[in-house]
N, C-alpha and C positions, 0 to 999 in steps of 0.2 A: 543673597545670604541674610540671616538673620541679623539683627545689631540692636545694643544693648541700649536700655531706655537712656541713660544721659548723651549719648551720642546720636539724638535725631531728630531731624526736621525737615522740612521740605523748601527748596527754592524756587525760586520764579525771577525774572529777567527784567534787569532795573536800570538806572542810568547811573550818568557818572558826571560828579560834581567839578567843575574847575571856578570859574570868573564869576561874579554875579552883578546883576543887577538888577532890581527890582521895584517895581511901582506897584501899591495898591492904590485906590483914590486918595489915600491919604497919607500915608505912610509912604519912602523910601528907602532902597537900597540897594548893593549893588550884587548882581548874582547873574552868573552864565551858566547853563546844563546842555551839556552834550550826551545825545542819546547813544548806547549801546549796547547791543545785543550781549546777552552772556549764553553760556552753554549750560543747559539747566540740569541740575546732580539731584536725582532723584532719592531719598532716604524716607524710608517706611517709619511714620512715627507711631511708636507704641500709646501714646494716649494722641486721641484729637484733640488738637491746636485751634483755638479761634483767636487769630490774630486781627489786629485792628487792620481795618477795610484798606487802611490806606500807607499800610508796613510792607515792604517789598525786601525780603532778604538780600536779595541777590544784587538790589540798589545799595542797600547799605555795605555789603561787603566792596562796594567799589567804591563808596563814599571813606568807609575805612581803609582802606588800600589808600588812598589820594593822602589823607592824614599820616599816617605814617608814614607813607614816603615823603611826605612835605612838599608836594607840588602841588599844592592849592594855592593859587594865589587870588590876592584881591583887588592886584591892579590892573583894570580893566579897558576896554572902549564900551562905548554904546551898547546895549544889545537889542537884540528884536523882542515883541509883544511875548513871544509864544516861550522865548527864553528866561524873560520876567515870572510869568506863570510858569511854570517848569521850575528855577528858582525858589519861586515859595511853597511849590509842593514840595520841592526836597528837604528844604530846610524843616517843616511840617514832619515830613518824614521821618527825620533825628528823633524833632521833639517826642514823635510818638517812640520811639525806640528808647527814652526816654523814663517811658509811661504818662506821658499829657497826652489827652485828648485833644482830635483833631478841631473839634469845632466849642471846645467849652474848656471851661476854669474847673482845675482842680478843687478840692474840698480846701485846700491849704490856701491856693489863692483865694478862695473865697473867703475864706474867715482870714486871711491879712489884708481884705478891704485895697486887694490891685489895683480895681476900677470904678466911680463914682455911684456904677449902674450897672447888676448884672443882666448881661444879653444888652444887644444895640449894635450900634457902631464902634462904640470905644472899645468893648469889649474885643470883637472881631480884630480893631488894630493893635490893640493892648499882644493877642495872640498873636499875631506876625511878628513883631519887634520881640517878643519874647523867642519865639521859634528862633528867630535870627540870634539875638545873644547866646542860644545854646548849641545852634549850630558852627557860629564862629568861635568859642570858646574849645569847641568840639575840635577842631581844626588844629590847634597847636594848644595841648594840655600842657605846655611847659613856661609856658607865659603869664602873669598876672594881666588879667582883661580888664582896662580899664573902661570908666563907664564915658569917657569923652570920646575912647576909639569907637564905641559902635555910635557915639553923637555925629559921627563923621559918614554916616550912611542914613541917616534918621534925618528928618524935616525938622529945622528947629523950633517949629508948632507943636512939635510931637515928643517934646522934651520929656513934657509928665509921665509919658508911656514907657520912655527909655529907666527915667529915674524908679520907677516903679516895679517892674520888670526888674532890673538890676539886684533892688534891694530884695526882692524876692528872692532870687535866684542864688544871691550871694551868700544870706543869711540860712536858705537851708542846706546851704551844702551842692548846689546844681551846677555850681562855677566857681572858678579859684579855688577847688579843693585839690587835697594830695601832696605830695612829695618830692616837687619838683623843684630847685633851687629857688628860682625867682618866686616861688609857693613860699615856702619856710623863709624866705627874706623880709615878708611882709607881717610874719605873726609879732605881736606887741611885746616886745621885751621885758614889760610890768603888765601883770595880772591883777589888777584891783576891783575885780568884778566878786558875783558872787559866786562863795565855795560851792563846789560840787561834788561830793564822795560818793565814788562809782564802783559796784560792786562787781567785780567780775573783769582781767583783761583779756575775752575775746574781742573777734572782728567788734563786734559790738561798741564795747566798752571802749575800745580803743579810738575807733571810728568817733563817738560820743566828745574823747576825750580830746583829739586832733582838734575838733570843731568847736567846743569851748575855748582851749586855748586860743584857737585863731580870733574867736571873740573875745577874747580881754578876759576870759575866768580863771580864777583859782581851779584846782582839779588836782584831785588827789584818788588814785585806783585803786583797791585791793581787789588781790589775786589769792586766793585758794593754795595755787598750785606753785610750783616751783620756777614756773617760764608762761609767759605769756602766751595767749593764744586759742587757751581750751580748748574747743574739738577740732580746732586745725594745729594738729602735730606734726610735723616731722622727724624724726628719730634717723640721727648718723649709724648705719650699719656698715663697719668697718671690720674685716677680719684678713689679716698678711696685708698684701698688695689690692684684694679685691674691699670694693668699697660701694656706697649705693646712699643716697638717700631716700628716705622712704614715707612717706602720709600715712599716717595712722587712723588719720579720720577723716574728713573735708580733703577731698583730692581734686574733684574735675570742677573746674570756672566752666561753670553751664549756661552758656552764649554769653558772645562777645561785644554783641551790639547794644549800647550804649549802661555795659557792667561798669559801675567804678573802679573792681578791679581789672579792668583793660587798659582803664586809662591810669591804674601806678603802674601796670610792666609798660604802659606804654612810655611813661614818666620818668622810668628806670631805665628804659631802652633793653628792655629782657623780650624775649623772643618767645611767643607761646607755643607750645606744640599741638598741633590740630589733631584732635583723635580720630582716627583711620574710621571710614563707616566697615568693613567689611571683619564679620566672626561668625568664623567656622563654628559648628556645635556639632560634637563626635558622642558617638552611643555609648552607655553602660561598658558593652563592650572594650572600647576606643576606637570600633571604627566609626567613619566620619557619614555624618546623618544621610539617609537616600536625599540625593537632591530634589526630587518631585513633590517627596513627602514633606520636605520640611518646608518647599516653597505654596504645597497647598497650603498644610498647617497656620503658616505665616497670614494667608490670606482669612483665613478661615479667624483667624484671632482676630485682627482685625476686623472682620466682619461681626463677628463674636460682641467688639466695643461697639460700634455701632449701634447694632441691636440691643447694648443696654442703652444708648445711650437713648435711643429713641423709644425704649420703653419706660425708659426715665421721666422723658418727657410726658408721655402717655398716663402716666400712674404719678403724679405728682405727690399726693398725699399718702402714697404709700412708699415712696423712695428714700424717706426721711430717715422711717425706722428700719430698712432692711439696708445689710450690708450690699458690698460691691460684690464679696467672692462666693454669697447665696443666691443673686441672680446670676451671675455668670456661671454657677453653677448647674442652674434649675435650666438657664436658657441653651447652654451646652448638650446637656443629658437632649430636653428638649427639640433641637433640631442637630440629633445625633451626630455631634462632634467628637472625634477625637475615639471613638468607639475601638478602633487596633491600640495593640498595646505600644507600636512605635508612636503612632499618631499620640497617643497620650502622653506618652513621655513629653515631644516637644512643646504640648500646653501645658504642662507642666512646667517646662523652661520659660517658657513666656509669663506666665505665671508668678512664678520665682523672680523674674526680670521686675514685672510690675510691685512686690513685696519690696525688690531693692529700692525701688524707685521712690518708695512711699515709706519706708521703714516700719515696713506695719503688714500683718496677717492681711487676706483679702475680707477675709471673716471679721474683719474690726474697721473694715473701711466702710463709711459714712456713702451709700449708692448717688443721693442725692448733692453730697460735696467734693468726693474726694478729692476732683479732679477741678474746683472753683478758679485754684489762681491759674491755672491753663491759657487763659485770653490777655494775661500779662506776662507769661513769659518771656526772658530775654532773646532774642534771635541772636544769630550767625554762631559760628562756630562752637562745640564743648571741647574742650584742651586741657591741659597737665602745662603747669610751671616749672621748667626743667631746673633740676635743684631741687623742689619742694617748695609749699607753700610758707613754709617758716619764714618765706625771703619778705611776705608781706608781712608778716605777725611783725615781724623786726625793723620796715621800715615806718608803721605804723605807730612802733612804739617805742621810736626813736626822740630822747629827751621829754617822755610822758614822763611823771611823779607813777612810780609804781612801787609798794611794799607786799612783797609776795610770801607765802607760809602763812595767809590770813584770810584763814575762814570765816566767814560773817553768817553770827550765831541768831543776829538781831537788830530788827532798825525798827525806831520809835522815830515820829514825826509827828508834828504840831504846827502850831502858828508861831512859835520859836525857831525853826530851823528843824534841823534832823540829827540822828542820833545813830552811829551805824558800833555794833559791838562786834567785836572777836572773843574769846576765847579768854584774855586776858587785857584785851585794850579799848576806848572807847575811842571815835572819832566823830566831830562835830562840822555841820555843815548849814547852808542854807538849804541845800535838796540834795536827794541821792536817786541815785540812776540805779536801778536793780534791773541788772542783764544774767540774772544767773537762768542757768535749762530748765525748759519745764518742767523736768524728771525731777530738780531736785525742788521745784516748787508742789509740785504733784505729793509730794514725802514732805512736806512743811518741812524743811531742813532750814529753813529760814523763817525767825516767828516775826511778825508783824505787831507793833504797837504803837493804834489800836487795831484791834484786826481789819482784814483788807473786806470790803464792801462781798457781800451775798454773791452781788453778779459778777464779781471776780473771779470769787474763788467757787461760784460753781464751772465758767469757763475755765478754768484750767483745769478740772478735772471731768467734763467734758471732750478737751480737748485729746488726742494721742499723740505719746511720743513711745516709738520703735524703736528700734535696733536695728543694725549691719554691722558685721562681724567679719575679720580678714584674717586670713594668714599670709605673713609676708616673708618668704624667703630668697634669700641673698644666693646665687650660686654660683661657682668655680669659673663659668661663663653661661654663655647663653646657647640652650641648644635648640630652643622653640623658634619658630618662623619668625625672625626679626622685623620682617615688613608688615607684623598683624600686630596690633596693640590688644585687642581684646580677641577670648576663644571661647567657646563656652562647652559644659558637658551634660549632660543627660544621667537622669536617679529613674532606677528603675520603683523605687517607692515613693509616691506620691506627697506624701508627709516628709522626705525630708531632699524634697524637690529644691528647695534652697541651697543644701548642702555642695560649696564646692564648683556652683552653678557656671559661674563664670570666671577668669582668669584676666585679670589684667597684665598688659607687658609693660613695664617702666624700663625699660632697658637702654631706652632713647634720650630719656628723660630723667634718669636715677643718677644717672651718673657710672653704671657697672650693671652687672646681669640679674636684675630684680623680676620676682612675678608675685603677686599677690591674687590670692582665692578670695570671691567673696563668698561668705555667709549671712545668707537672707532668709525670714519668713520664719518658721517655726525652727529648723536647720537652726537659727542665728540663736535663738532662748535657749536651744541644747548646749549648743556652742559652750556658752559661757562656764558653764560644769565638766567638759569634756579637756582631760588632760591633753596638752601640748602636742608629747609625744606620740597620743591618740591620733588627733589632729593630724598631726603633720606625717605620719605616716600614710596614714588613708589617701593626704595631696599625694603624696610618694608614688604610690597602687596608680592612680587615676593617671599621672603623668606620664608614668611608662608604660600603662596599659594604652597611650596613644601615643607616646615617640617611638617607643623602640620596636612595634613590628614595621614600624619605615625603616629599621636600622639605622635608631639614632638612639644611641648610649647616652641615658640618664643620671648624673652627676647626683648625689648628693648635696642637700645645701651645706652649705659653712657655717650658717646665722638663720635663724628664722623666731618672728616675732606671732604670740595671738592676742589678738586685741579682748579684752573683756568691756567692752564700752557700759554693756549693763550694770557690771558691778564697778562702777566706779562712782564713790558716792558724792563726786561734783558734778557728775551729769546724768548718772544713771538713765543711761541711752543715746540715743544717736540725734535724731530728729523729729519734727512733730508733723504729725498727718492728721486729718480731720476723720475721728471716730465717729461710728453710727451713733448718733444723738446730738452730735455735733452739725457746725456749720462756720463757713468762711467767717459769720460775725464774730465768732466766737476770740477770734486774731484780733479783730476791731477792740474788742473787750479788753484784750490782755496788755493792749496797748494803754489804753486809757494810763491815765496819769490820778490821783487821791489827793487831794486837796493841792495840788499845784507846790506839792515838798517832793513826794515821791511816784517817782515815774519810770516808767517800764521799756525796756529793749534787749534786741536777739530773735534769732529767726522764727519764735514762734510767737511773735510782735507783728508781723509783716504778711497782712492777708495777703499781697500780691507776690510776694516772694516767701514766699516760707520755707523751711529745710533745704537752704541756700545760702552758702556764703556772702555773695553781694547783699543779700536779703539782711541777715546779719549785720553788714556792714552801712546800709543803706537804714535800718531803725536806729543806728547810733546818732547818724546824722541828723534823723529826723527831731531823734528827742533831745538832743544839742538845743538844734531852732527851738524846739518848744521849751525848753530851759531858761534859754536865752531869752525869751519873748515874754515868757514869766519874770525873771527875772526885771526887768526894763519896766514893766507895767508896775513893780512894786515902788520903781525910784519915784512914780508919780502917782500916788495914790488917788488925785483930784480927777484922772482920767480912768476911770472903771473901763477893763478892757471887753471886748463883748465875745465872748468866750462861745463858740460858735461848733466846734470842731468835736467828734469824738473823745475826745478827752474826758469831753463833763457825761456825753450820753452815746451809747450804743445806736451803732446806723439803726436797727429797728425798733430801739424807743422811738430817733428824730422821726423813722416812717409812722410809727402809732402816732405821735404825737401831732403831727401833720392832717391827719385821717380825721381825727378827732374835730377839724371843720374843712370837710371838701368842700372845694369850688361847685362841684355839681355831683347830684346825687341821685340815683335808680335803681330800686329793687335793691338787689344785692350787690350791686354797680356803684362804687365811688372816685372823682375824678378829682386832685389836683392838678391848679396850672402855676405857670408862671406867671403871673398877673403883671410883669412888667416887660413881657411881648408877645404882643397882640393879633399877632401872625396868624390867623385860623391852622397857617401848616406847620406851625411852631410844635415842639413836642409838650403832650403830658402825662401826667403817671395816671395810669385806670389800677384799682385796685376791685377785686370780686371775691365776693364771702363766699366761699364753696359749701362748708358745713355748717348749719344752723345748730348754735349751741343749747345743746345738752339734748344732743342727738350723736352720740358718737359713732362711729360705723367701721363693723369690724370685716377686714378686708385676708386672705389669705394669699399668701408668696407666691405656692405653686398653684392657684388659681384654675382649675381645670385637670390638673395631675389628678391622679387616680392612685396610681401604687407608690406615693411616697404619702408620709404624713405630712397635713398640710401644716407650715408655721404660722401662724396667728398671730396679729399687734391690735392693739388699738390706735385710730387716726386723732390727735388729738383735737378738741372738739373745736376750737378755733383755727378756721385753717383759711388764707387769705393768698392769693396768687395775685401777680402785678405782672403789666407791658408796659409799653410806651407806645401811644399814639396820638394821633395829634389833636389838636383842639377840636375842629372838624370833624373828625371821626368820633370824637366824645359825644358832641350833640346831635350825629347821627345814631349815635346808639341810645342815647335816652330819647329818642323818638319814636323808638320800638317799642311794641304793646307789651312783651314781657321776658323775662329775663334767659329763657332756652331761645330765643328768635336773639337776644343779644349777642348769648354764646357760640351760636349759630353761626349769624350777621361775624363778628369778631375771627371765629378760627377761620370759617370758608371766603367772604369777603373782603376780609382785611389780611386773613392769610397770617397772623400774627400768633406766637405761643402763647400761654402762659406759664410764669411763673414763679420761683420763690424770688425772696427778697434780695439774695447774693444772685439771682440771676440778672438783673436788668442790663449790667455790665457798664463801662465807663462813664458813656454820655450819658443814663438813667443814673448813677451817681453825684454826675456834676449834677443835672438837673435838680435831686432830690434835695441837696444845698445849696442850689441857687434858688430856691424856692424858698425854704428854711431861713436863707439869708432875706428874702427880700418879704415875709411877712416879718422877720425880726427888725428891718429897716422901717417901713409902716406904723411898728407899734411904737420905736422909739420915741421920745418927747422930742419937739425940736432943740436946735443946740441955740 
């Protein structure tokens, strides 16, 4: 059966963690792995997933299982060679669930100077001892980890490794974070650090605000709105006896595997609900779809992404400017998909499925990015917090400083501090955290002074933020198939394919007999003008045009709620997706911080998580650390900090700026390395000039089409694609006589892509700032 994009992924069969004990040559500790077969649960993902090489779902669900039952122990005997190894792959495994790279330092460890030397040996054991703190920490989130317990599996040669690693982990938020007793026992009862006025109490701000205090800061929130939380709402729907709570906005926790918020219900001891893979999708009609067709259909979509994806690849310089929903459109027509009126409808739902997914037209989605933060995705489960998610807004923002019915008109900032205005009050700080929505950054609803930098504020408007729109009613009981969480339905007009699309059951979950309709896609912009009663009549039609010829009598609701998320002018929208002209940098950008007063978070901060709760929750933390880190470097002004990181420049300034002296250079062929390992099989970045400037080259969409007109862009005149390969292979290519034998020698020989910048993926990032870091170490003066 078909199933709906927040609920899908694929498994594979992993092991299961108990005892450890572990040797590298230098490093110990202690770790046992017991191998175990699982039974593998097959689920059709609506976008392809490129998960890190060495993330096994199906290990980590048993890795979490062993955690929350709390039968991990770590008192062990002896183990064998093969259980040592086994051991640190798993703990490896966390980290990567995580989002650390298997075999390289993050951009963050890299610019807090972890290891003396990036790449070596230290580096490699620096990685184990770290994996290992996050994976014991991982093991019981209700404990404060102290840094002498893992001293008690570590070589006491290898103390710096631990202490480093520790301070890492602790200060960004990776460990000892949440709301767990022995957590909140440890925060500093005097705040004498420096203020911080933080605009906004979503996940964000909240998150931001947790993490402050735990470091000794002043911290003071405004909030907008009347409750904490911004777009994760829950609304009490109470009427007699029947009663429900209800999400209005942010509802499904989209995997489980290593989400922060798994580890507060896990912290809480709240029990998540696993959304069912299986939804029926019934016709216009209400009968329920041909099985055959909807199981080709299904295939056929799929196949459908594929083949953009690989004409993605194909057409590099042309992917940039063309949407997602003009080739899947041109490619559809093209290898005549979907041609029967049934057959279209259900692409149409899929469709509609991908709009929801991305809170955006397919006609506004970026071909080249949409789908960027995909290879970071969270694994294991997507689930509903039964109750609602208010249960975290609330323990988040338990004894925060929060003064709410305060809109923030305006924030000035200087070498003095900051300056944050409402409406009728001023408040004063050392820095302010601005986490308000892109939507309302997109409408300058907040003015900046001095204004915010060109490359700011052309990425955020750049960037898109969407809409999803619900109707949420409350009824009498429940008369829909209680054992399906999600159902979906079929529009016989293609424009308002969105409309009503799919059905969620909260009924498990709510607390009483809740269903909620989404509206998506174009559906979702009518929406917002379309009276209530409109609305909710039409749910009405569609409901009983499929219960009751089963002979099942359709109730009335009692309550029923429509969300306006567009017109709501503290968010003006839902979430942010990466529009054609845009790119995952574009996140990278929004992040950055402005003279090191005012800095930026919220889900459209967070190129790897974006339009995501955790994502949200996860840039509060981060801009906490970099607060904090600011912070500390001003108490000693003698120590100039080496500001290394996104903050100061855009990942593709640091790649120009890089470029600007390659290691090795050919034709149109440029090669940095890492000049601090020397490995021939060591990796490095190739960059290749595709267009010769001020030759632009005008390319068409449907290429070959005959009876449509063709769409026309311009490729813009500097256009540069990048791999990774290895030193070796670098100077086998500038051995070739010219540069089509290179392109050649490269695709067929080396078997390698090309391409954009946000392509190269984790380890081509660590790389591109272990490089960065280590010509910035070279140039320094000695100390």
């Amino acid at each position: 059966m078909t199933q709906p994009a927040e609920v899908l992924h694929v498994r594979n069969v992993g092991v299961k963690v108990s005892e450890r004990k572990v040797e590298t040559e230098t490093v110990i500790m202690k770790v046992e792995v017991e191998e175990q077969e699982a039974g593998r649960r097959n689920k059709r993902p609506s976008r392809q997933h490129s998960k890190v090489s060495t993330y096994d779902e199906t290990a980590m669900d048993k890795v979490i299982e062993e955690q929350i039952e709390g039968s991990t122990s770590r008192k062990g005997a002896k183990r064998k060679h093969d259980s040592v190894v086994r051991g640190i792959e798993t703990e490896a495994m966390v980290a990567a669930a995580l989002g650390f790279p298997r075999d390289s330092l993050t951009e963050e460890e890299i610019v807090a100077n972890v290891v003396s030397t990036v790449g070596g040996k230290e580096q490699e054991n620096y990685i184990v001892v770290r994996n290992h703190i996050l994976a014991y920490w991982r093991e019981n989130v209700n404990v404060w980890l102290e840094k002498e317990t893992v001293m008690n599996n570590i070589r006491l040669a290898h103390s710096h490794l631990v202490a480093s690693a520790y301070k890492f982990l602790l200060n960004h938020g990776y460990i000892n974070f949440g709301v767990a007793p022995a957590i909140k026992a440890r925060l500093p009862a005097e705040r004498k650090k420096a203020k911080v006025v933080i605009v906004g109490a979503g996940l964000a701000g909240l998150g931001a605000a947790k993490h402050l205090m735990a470091c000794g800061h002043e911290v003071l929130v405004l909030e907008g709105r009347q409750r904490p939380g911004g777009r994760v709402y829950t609304k009490r729907m109470e009427v007699d006896s029947v009663h429900a709570a209800a999400d209005l906005g942010g509802s499904v926790v989209t995997g489980m595997h290593g989400n922060p918020l798994g580890v507060l219900a896990r912290q809480m001891n709240w029990t998540m609900h696993k959304i069912k893979d299986l939804c029926p999708i019934y016709q216009p009609n209400g009968q329920p779809a041909v099985s055959d067709v909807d199981t080709k259909v299904e295939a056929q979509f799929n196949q459908l992404l594929d083949t953009c994806s690989k004409w993605r690849e194909d057409n590099q310089s042309k992917s940039v400017l063309i949407s997602l929903g003009n080739i899947m459109e041109f490619l559809r027509l093209n290898c005549a998909m979907g041609t029967d009126p049934a057959e279209r409808q259900l692409f149409d739902w899929h469709f509609a499925n991908l709009e929801y997914a991305n809170a955006q037209l397919l006609t506004s989605l970026s071909l080249s990015d949409w789908d960027q933060d995909d290879p970071y995705e969270m694994g294991g489960d997507h689930c509903f917090l039964p109750g609602g998610n208010v249960q975290f807004v609330d323990v988040l923002s338990e004894n925060v400083p929060i003064l709410y019915g305060k809109t923030v008109k305006r924030i000035s900032y200087g070498d003095g501090g900051v300056k944050v205005e409402t409406a009728d009050e001023t408040f004063e700080g050392e820095m302010a955290l601005c986490t308000v929505p892109l939507g309302v950054l997109k409408r300058n609803m907040v003015h900046f002074q001095p204004p915010l930098p060109k490359y700011k504020i052309d990425a955020i408007q750049r960037l898109g933020f969407g809409l999803l729109n619900k109707v949420v009613m409350l009824f009498p009981r429940v008369f829909w198939d209680s054992e399906l969480d999600t159902f979906g339905h079929l529009e016989e007009d293609s424009h308002k394919r969105g409309e009503y699309f799919m059905f969620y059951s909260y009924a498990a979950v709510a607390g009483g007999p809740l269903l909620v309709a989404l509206v998506a896609g174009e559906a979702a912009i009518a929406f917002e003008t379309t009276p209530p009663i409109e609305a909710v009549t039409r749910v009405m039609t569609i409901l009983r045009g499929i219960f009751e010829p089963k002979g099942v009598k359709v109730p009335n609701p009692v309550q029923t709620v429509c969300t306006r998320w567009g017109s709501d002018s503290l968010c003006f929208g839902s979430y942010s997706n990466v529009a054609v002209g845009s790119s995952g940098e574009d996140y990278d950008t929004m992040a950055q911080s402005v003279d090191d007063r005012l800095f930026f978070a919220g889900e459209a901060t967070i190129r790897k998580y974006p339009a995501t709760m955790h994502g949200a929750l996860l840039s509060g933390y981060r801009e906490a650390a970099n607060m904090a880190r600011v912070a500390l470097a001003r108490l000693d002004p003698t120590k100039p900090e080496r500001t290394q990181s996104r903050d100061l420049q855009t990942y593709s300034t640091i790649l120009a700026e890089l470029f600007k002296e390659p290691d090795l250079a050919f034709g149109n062929f440029s090669v940095i390395l890492n000049q601090q390992v020397l490995d021939p099989s060591s990796l490095a970045i190739l960059r290749v000039h595709m267009i010769s400037p001020g030759n632009p080259v005008k390319v068409s969409v449907e290429e070959g089409q005959t009876e449509n007109k063709a769409t026309e862009n311009f490729v813009p005149e500097q256009l540069f694609l990048y791999t990774t390969i290895s030193r070796q292979q670098a100077l086998d290519l500038s051995r070739l006589e010219n540069d089509n034998e290179r392109l050649q020698h490269l695709c067929v020989n080396f078997g390698v892509k090309l391409v954009g910048r946000k392509g190269l993926g984790p380890a081509g990032d660590s790389l591109v700032f272990a490089i960065k870091s280590g010509r910035a170490a070279k140039k320094a003066p000695p100390q």
